[in-house]
C-alpha positions in Angstrom: 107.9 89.1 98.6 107.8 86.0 96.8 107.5 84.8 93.1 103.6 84.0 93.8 103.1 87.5 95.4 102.4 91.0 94.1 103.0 94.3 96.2 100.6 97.4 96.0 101.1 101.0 95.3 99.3 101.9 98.4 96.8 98.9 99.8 94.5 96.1 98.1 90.9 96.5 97.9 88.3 94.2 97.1 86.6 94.3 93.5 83.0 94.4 92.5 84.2 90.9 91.1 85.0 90.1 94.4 82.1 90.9 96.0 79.9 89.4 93.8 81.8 86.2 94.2 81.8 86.0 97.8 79.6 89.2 99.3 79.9 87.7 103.0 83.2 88.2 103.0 84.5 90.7 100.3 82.7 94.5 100.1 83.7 96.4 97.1 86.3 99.2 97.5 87.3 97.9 101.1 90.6 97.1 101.8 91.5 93.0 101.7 92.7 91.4 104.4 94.9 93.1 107.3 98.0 90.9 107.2 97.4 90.8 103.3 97.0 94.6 102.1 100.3 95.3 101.0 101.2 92.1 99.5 99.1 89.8 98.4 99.0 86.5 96.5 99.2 87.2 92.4 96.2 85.1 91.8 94.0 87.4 93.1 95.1 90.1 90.8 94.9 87.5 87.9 91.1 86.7 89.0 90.4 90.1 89.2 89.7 89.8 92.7 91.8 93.3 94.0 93.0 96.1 93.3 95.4 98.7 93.7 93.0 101.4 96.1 93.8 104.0 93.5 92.5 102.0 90.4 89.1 101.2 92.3 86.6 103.8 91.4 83.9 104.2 93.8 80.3 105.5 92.3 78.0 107.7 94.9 78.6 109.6 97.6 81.9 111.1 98.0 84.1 110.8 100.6 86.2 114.0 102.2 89.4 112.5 100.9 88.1 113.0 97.0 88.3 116.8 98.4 91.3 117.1 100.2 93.5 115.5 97.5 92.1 117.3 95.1 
């Protein structure tokens, strides 16, 4: 990791920010980037483009993993 680099809890995911930015290539609550999920550059934190995927808080449907960890 490097100076200009931040390192996620679990993986970065892509903010509503994000997607209304750039919604061709950034969907809400989907992780970033393969070689980029666990560490990623800061500035995209700064901008609000990602997120931790435990801060990002999905409205709708739930998914079976909202059950299973309780």
């Amino acid at each position: 990791m490097t100076p200009d680099t931040v390192t996620a809890d679990t993986h970065w995911v892509w903010t509503d920010k994000a997607q209304e930015k750039n919604p061709k290539y950034a969907k809400a609550g989907a992780p970033i980037w393969y070689h980029q999920q666990k560490n990623a550059p800061k500035f995209m934190l700064d901008q609000g483009l990602i997120c931790d995927s435990t801060e990002y808080v999905k409205e709708g449907q739930a998914d079976l993993f909202e059950y299973i960890e309780g």
